[in-house]
VEXLUM-112896 format. One record per atom (N, C-alpha, C): atom name; x, y, z; residue number from 1; residue in one letter. Coordinates in nm, 2 decimals. Layout:
N
<r at="CA" east="X" north="Y" up="Z" i="NUM" aa="A"/>
...
***
This chain:
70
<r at="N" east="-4.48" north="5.23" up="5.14" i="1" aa="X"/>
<r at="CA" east="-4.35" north="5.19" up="5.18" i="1" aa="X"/>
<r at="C" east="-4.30" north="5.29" up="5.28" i="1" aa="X"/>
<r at="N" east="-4.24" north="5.23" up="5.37" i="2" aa="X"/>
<r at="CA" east="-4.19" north="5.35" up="5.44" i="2" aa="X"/>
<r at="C" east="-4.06" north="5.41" up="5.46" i="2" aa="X"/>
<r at="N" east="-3.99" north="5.46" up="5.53" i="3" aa="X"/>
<r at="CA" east="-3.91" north="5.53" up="5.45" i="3" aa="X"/>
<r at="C" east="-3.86" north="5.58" up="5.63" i="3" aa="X"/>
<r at="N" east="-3.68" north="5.57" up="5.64" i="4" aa="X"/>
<r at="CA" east="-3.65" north="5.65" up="5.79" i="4" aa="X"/>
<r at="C" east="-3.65" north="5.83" up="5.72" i="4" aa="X"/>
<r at="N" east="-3.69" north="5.88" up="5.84" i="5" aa="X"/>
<r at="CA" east="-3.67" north="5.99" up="5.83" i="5" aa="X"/>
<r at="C" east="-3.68" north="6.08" up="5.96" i="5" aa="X"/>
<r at="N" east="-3.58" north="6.19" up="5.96" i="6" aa="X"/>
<r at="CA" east="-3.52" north="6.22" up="6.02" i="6" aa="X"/>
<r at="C" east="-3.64" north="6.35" up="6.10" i="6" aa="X"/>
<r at="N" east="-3.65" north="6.31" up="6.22" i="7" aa="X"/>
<r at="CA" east="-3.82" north="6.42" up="6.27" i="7" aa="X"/>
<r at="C" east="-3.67" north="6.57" up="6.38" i="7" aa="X"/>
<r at="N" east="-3.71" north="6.69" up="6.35" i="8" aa="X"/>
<r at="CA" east="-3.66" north="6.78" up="6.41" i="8" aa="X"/>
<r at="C" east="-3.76" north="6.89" up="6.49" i="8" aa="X"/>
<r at="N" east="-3.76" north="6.87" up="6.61" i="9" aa="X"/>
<r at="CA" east="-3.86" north="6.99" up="6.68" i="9" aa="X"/>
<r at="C" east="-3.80" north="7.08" up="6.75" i="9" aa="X"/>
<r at="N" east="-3.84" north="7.20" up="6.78" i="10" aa="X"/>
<r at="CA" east="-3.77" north="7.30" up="6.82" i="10" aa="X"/>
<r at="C" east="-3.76" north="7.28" up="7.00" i="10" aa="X"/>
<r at="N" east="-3.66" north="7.28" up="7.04" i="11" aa="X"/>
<r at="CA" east="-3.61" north="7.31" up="7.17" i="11" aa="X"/>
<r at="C" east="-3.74" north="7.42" up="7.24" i="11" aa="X"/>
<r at="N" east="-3.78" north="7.34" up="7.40" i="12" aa="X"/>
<r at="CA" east="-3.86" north="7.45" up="7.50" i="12" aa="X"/>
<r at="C" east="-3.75" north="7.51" up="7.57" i="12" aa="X"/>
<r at="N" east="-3.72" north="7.57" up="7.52" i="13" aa="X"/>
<r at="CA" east="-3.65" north="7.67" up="7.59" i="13" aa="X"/>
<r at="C" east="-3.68" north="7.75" up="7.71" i="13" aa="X"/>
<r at="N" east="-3.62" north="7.74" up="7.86" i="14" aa="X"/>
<r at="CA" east="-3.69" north="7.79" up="7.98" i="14" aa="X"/>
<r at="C" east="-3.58" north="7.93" up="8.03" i="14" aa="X"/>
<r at="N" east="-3.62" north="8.00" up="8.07" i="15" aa="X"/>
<r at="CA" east="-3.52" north="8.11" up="8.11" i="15" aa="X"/>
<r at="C" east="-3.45" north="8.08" up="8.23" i="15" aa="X"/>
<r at="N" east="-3.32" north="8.09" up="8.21" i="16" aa="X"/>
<r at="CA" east="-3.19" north="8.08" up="8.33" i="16" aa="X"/>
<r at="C" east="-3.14" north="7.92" up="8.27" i="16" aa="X"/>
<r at="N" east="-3.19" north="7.88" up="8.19" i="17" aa="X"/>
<r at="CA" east="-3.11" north="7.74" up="8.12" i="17" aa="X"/>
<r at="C" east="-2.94" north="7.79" up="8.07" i="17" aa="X"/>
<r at="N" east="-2.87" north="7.72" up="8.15" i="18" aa="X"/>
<r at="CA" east="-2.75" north="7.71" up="8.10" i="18" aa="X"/>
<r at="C" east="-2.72" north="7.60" up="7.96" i="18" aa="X"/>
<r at="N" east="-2.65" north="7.65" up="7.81" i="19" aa="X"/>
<r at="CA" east="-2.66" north="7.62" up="7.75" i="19" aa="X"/>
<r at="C" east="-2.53" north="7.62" up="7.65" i="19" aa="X"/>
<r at="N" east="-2.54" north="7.50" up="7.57" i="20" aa="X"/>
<r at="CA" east="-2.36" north="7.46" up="7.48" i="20" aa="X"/>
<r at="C" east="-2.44" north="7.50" up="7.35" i="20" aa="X"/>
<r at="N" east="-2.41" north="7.58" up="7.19" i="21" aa="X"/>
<r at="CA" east="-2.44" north="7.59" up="7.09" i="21" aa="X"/>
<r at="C" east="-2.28" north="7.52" up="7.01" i="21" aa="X"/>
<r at="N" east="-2.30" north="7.43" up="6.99" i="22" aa="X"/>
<r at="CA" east="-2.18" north="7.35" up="6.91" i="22" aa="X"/>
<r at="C" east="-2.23" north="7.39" up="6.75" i="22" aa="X"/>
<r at="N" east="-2.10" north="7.35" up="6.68" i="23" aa="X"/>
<r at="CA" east="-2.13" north="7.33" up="6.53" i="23" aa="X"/>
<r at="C" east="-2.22" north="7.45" up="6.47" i="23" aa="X"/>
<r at="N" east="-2.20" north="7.58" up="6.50" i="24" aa="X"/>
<r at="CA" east="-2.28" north="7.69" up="6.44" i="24" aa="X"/>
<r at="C" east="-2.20" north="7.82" up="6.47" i="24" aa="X"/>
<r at="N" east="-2.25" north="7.89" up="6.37" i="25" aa="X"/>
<r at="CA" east="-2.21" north="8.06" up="6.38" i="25" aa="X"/>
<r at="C" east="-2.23" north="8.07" up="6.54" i="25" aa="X"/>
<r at="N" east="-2.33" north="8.02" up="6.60" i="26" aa="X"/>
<r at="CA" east="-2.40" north="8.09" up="6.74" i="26" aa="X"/>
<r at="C" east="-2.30" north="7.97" up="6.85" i="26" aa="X"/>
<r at="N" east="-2.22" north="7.94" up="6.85" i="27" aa="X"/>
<r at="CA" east="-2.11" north="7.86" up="6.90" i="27" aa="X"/>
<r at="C" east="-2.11" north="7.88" up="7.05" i="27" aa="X"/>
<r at="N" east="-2.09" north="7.81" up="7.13" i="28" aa="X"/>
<r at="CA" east="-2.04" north="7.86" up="7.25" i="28" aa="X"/>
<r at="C" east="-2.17" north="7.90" up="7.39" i="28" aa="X"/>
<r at="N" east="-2.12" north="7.89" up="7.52" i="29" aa="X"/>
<r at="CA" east="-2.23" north="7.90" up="7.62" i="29" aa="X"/>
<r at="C" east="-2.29" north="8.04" up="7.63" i="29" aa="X"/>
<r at="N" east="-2.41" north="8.01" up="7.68" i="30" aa="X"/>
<r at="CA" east="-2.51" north="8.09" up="7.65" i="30" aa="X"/>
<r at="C" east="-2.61" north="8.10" up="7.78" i="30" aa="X"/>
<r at="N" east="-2.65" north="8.18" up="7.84" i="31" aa="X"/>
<r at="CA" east="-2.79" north="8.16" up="7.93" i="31" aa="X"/>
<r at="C" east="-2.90" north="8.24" up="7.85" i="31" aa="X"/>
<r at="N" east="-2.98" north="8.11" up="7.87" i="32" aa="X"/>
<r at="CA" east="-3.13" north="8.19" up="7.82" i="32" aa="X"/>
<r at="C" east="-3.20" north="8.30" up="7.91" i="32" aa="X"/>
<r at="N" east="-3.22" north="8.40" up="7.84" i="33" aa="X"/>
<r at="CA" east="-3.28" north="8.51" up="7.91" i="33" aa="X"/>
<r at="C" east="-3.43" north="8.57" up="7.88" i="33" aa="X"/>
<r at="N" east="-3.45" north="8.50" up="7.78" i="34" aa="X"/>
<r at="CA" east="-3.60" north="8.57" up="7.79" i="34" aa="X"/>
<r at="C" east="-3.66" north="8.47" up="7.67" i="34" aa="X"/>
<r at="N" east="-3.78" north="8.44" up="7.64" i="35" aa="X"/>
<r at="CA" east="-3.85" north="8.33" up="7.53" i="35" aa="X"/>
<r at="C" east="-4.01" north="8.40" up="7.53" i="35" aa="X"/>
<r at="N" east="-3.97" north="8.38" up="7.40" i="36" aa="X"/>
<r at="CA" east="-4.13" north="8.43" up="7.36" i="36" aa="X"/>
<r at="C" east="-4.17" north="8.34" up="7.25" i="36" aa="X"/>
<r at="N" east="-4.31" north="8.28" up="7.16" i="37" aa="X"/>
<r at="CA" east="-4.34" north="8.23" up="7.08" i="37" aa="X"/>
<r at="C" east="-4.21" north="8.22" up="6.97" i="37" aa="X"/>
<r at="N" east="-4.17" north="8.30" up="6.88" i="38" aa="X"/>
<r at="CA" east="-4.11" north="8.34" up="6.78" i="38" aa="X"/>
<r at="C" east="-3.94" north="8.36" up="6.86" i="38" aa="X"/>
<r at="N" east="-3.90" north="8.42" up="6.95" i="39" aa="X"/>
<r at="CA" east="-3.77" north="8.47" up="6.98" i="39" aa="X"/>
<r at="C" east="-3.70" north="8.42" up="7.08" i="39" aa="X"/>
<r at="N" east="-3.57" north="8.39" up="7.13" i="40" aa="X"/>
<r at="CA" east="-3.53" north="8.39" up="7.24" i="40" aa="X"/>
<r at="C" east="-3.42" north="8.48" up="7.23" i="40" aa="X"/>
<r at="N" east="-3.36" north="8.47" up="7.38" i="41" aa="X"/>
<r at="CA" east="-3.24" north="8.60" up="7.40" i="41" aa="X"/>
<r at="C" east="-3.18" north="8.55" up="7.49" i="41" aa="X"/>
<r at="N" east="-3.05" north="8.51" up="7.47" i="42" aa="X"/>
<r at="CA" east="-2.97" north="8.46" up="7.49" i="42" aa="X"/>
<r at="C" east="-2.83" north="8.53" up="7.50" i="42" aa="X"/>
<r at="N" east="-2.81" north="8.56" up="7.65" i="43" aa="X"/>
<r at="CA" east="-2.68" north="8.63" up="7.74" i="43" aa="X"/>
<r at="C" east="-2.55" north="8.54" up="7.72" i="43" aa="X"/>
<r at="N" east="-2.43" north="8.61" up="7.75" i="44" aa="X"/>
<r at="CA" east="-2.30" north="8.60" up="7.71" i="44" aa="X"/>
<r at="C" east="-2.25" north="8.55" up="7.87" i="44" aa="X"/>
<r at="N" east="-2.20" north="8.44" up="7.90" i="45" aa="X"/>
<r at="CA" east="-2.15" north="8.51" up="8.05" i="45" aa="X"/>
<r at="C" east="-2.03" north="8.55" up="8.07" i="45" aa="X"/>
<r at="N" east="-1.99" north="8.55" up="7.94" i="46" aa="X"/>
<r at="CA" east="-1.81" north="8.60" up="7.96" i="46" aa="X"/>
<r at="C" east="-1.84" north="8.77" up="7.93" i="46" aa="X"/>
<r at="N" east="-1.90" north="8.79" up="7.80" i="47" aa="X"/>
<r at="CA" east="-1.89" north="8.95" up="7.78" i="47" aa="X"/>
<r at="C" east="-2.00" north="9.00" up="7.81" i="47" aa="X"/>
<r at="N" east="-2.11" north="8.94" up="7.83" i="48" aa="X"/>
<r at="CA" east="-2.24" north="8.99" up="7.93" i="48" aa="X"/>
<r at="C" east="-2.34" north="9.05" up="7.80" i="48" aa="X"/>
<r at="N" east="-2.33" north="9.02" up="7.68" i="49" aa="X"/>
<r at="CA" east="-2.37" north="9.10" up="7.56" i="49" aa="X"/>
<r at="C" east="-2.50" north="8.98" up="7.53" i="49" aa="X"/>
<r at="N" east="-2.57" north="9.07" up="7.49" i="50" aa="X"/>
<r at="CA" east="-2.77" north="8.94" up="7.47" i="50" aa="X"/>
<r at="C" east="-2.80" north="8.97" up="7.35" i="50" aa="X"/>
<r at="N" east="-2.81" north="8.86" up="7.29" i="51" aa="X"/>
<r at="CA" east="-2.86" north="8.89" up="7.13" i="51" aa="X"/>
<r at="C" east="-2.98" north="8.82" up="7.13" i="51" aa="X"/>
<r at="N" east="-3.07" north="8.81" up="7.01" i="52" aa="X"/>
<r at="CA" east="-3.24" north="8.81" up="7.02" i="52" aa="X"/>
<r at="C" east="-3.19" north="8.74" up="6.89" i="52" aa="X"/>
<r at="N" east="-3.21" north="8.59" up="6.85" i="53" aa="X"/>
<r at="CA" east="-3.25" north="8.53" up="6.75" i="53" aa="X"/>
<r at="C" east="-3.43" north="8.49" up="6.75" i="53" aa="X"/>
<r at="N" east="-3.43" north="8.44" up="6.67" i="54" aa="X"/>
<r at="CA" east="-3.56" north="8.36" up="6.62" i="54" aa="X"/>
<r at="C" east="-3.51" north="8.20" up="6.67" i="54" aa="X"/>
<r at="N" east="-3.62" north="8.14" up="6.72" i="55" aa="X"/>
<r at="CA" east="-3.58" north="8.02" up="6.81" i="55" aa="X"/>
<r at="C" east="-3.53" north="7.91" up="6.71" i="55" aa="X"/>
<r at="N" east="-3.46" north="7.88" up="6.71" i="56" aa="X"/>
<r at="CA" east="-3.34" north="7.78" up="6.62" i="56" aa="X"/>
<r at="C" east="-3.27" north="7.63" up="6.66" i="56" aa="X"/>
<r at="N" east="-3.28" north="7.60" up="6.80" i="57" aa="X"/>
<r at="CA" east="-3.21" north="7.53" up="6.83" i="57" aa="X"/>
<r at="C" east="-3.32" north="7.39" up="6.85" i="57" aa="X"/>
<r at="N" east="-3.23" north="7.30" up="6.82" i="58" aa="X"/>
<r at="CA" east="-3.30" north="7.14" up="6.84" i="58" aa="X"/>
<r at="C" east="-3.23" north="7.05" up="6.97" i="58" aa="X"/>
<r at="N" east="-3.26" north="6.98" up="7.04" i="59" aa="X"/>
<r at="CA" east="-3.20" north="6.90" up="7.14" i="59" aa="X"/>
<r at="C" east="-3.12" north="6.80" up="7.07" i="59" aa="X"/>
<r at="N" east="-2.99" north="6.74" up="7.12" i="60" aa="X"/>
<r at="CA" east="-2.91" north="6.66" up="7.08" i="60" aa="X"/>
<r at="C" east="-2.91" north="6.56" up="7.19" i="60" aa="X"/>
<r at="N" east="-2.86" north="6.63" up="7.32" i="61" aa="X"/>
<r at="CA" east="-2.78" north="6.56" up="7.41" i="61" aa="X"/>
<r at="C" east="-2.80" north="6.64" up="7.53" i="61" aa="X"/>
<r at="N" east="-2.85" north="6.57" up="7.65" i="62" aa="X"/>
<r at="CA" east="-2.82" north="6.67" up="7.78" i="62" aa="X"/>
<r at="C" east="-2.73" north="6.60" up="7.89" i="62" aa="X"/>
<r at="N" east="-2.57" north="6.70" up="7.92" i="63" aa="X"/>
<r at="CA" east="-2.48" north="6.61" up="7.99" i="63" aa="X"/>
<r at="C" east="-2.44" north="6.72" up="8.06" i="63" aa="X"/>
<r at="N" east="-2.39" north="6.68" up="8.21" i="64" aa="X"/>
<r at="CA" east="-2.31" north="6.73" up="8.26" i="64" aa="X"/>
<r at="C" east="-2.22" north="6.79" up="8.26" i="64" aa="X"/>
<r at="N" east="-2.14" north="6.92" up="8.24" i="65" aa="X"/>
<r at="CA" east="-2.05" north="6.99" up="8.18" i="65" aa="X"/>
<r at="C" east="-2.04" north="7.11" up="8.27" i="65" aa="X"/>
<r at="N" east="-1.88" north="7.16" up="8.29" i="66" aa="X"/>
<r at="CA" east="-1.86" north="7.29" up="8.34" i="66" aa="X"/>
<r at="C" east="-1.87" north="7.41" up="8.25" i="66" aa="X"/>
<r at="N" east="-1.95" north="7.49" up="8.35" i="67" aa="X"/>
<r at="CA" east="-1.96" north="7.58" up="8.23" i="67" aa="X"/>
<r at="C" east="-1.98" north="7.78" up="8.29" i="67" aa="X"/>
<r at="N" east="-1.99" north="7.83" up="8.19" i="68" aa="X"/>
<r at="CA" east="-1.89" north="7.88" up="8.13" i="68" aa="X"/>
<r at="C" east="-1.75" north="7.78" up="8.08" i="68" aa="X"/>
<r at="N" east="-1.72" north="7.74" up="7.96" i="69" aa="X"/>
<r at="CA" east="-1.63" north="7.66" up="7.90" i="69" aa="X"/>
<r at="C" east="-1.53" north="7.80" up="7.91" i="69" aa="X"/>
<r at="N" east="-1.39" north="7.80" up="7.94" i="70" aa="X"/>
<r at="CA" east="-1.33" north="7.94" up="7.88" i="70" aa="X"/>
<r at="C" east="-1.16" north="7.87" up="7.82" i="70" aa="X"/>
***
């Protein structure tokens, strides 16, 4: 029987990608700054501050948008 189900893969993440984090603690635009297997690091452009998560994000939507949002 089959059954829908919902498939999630992790985002390739490329360095200098301008990027929207909606609906999460990690909220808000972001430039990718560095990617490795396991991590990415991801710059602030407003306060210039780069935090290092574990790669987390999934693709939704890719649109047109100004950005830095402020």
């Amino acid at each position: 029987m089959d059954h829908e189900v919902v498939v999630f893969k992790a985002y390739p993440f490329k360095e200098g990608q301008k990027i929207r984090i909606e609906d999460s603690p990690r909220s808000g635009d972001w430039e990718v700054m560095k990617v490795t297997d396991h991590k990415v690091t991801l710059g602030c452009p407003i306060s210039k501050k780069q935090m290092v998560w574990s790669r987390f994000c999934y693709l939704v939507e890719e649109k047109l948008l100004p950005w830095p949002q402020v």
